[in-house]
C-alpha positions in Angstrom: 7.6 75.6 -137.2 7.4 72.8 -139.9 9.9 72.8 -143.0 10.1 76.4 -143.2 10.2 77.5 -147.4 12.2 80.3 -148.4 10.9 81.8 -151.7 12.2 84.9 -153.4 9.6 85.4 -156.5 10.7 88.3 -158.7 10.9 88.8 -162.6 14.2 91.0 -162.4 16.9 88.2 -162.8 19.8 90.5 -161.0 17.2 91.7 -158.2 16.3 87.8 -158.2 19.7 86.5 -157.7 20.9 89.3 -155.5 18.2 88.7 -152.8 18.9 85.0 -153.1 22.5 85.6 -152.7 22.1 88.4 -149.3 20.3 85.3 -147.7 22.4 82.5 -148.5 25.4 84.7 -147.7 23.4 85.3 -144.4 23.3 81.4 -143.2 20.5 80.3 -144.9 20.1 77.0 -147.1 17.9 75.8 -150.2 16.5 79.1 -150.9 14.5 79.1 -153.6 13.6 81.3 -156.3 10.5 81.5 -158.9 10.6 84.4 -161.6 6.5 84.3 -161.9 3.4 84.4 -159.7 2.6 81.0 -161.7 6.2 79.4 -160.8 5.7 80.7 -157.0 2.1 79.3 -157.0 3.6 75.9 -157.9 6.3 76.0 -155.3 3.9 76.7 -152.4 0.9 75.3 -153.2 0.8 72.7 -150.4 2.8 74.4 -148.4 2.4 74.1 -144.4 4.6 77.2 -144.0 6.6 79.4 -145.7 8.3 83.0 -146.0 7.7 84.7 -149.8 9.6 87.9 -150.7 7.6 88.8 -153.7 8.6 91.5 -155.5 6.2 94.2 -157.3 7.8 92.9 -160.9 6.8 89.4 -161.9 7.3 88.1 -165.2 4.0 87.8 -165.5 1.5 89.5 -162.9 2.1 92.7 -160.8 3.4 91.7 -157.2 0.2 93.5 -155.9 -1.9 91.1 -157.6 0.5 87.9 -157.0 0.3 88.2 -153.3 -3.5 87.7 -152.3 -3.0 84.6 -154.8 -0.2 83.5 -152.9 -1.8 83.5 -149.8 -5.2 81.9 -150.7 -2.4 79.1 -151.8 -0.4 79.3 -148.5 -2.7 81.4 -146.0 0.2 80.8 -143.0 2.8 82.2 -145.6 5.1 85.2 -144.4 5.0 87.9 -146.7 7.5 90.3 -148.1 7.1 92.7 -150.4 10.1 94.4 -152.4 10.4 96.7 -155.0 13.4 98.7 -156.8 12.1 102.0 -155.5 8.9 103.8 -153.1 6.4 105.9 -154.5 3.4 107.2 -152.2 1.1 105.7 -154.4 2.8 101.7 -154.3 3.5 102.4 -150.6 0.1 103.3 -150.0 -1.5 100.0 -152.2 1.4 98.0 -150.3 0.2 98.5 -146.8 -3.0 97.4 -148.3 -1.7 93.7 -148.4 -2.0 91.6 -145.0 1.7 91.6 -145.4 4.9 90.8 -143.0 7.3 93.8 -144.4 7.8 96.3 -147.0 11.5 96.1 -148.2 13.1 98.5 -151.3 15.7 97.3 -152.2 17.7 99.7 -152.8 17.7 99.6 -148.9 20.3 98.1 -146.1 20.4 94.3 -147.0 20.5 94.0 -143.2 16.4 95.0 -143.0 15.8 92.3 -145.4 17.7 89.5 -143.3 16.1 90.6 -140.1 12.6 90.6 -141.5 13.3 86.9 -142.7 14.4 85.9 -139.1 11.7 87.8 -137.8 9.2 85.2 -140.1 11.3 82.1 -139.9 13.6 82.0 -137.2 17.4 82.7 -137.7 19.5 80.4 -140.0 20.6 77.6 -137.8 24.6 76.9 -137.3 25.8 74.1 -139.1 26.8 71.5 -136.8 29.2 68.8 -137.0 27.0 66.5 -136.0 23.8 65.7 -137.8 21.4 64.3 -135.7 18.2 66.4 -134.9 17.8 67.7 -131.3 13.8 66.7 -129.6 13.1 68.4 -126.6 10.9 66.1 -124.5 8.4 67.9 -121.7 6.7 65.7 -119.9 5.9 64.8 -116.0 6.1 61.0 -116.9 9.6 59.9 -116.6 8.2 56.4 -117.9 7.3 58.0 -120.9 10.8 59.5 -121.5 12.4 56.3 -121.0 10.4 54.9 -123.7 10.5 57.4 -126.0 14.2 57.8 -125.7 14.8 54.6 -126.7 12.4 55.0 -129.8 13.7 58.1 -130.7 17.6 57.6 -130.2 17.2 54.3 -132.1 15.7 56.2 -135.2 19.1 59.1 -135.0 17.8 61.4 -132.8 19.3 63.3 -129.9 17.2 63.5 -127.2 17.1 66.3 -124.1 14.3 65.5 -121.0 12.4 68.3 -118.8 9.4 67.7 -116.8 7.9 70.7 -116.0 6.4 73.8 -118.1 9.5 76.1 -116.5 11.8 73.5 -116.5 10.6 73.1 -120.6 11.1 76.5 -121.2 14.2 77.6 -119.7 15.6 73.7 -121.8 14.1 75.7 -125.2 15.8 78.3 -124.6 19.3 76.7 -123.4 19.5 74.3 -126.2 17.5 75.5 -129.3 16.3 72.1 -130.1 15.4 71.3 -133.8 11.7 69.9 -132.2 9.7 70.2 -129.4 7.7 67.2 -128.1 5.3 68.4 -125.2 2.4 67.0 -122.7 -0.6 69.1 -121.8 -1.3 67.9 -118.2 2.1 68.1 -116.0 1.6 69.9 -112.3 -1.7 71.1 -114.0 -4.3 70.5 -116.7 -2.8 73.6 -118.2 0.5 73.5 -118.2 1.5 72.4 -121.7 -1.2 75.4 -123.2 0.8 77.9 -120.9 4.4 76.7 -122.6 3.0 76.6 -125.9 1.9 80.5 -125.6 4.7 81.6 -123.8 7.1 79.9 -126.6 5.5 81.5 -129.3 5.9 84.9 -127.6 9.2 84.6 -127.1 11.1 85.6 -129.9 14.1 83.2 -129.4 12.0 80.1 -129.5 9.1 81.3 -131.3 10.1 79.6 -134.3 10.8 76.1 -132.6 8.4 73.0 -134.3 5.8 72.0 -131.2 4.4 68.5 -131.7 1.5 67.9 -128.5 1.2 64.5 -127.2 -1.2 63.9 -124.5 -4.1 61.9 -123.0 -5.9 64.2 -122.1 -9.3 63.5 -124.4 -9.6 60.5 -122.5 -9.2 62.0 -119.2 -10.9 65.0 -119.5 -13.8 63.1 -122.0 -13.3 65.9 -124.5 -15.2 65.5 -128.0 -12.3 67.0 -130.0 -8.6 67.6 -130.2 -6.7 70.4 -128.5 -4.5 70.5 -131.5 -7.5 71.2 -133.6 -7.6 74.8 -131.7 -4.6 76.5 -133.0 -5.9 79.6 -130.8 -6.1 77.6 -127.4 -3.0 75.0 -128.9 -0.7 76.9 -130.8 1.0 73.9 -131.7 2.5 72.3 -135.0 1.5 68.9 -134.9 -0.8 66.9 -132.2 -0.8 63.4 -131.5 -2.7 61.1 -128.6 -1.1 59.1 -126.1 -0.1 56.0 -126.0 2.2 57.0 -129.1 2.3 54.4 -132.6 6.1 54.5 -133.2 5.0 55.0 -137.3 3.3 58.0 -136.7 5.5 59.5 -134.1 8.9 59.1 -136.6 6.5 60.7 -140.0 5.5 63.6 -137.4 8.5 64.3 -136.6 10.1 63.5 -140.4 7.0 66.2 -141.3 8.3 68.8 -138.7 11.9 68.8 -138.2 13.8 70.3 -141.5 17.4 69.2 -140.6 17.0 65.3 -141.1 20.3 63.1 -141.1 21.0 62.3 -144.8 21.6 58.6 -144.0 18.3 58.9 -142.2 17.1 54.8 -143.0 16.9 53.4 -139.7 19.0 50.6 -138.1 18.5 47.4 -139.4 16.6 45.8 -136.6 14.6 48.8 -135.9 13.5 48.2 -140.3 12.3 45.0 -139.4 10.4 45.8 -135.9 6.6 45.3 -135.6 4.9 49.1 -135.0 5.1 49.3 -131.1 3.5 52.2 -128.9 5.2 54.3 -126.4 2.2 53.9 -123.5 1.9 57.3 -121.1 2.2 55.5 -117.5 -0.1 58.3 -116.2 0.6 62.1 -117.3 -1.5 63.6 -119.5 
């Protein structure tokens, strides 16, 4: 999933930084914090994705109100709620909300951590080295050669498969930082059937997908399959033959854990764009 947020929005400033603590504590990074529906508006307005724990005191609307406003701002946002302690009457207003969990927190810290992972993944190891992982699935060894040498030029790692199963059981061996997958492999279907078996699978599930494929020009389709998130679960789409520019701001987009000297060689800063052609595939 793209640049994952982690917001904790409540007006207690203990409860506030507690929470924010639990999860750094926990392995993950840049959490942020708001103490108003207003500051957490501003934070995730814009947003492609995002977990909020909103809690039911804000410095300046009730939590029950903030969320709905939070979603319209962020409608893929994870939410969860938290409050200092249950009533039957919150609880009941609570489950109300199209909401990811209910937390008191008062509660094992450990139910708040796992309903974090359960919306954004777990917090990934900090490795020594800092070059992103891409996953490339595609039947077209042509195509990997190409865009290996694109993408290790711009400070990426990059692993190969060229099937769907041979995809799947890479995503879950090496927990790659981005996925970059055909449609048409052994079959027109192929990269559809990865995509939906990825997102059930709760080890991978979290995983950026960016699609790359021909297949409008093959199949003379009027529209995009990344256009149907239902059909395409995917987080990005872009056609074949690949422009380098928008290949790299994809994956800049996509893949939180950039490099910090991220500039690119010099003789890659001075290249012409260039396109990474699909010698057949789809």
């Amino acid at each position: 999933m793209p640049n994952a947020m982690l917001l904790v929005a409540c007006g207690d400033a203990t409860r506030r930084d507690e929470f924010v603590r639990l999860l750094s504590e926990a392995g993950w990074e840049n959490v942020l914090s708001a103490s108003s529906m207003a500051e957490a508006a501003g934070l995730l307005r814009g947003t492609s994705w995002a977990c909020a724990i909103v809690d039911s005191e804000l410095a300046d609307v009730p939590g029950l109100k903030a969320v709905p406003i939070l979603q319209g701002l962020c409608p893929d946002a994870k939410i969860i709620f938290t409050a200092p302690e249950n009533t039957r009457e919150l609880e009941t207003q609570v489950r109300a909300l199209d909401i990811l969990y209910y937390y008191i927190s008062s509660g094992d810290p450990a139910e708040l951590a796992a309903a974090v992972e359960d919306a954004i993944g777990a917090p990934r190891p900090v490795r020594a080295r800092r070059h992103p992982r891409i996953l490339v699935v595609d039947d077209d060894r042509d195509f990997h050669a190409l865009v290996r040498a694109l993408l290790e030029g711009a400070g990426y790692e990059v692993t190969s498969a060229h099937s769907e199963r041979e995809g799947l059981d890479a995503a879950r061996r090496e927990k790659p930082d981005i996925i970059l997958l055909d449609i048409i492999m052994e079959s027109t279907t192929d990269g559809f059937v990865f995509c939906h078996e990825a997102r059930r699978d709760p080890h991978i599930k979290h995983i950026p997908i960016l699609g790359v494929s021909a297949i409008e020009r093959r199949m003379a389709l009027r529209s995009t399959p990344g256009e149907e998130r239902g059909l395409f679960p995917v987080d990005g789409y872009l056609r074949k033959p690949l422009v380098r520019e928008q290949l790299l701001a994809e994956l800049e987009r996509l893949v939180p854990e950039r490099r910090d000297d991220h500039d690119e060689p010099e003789q890659q800063r001075g290249s012409a764009p260039a396109s990474a052609p699909s010698a057949g595939g789809g």
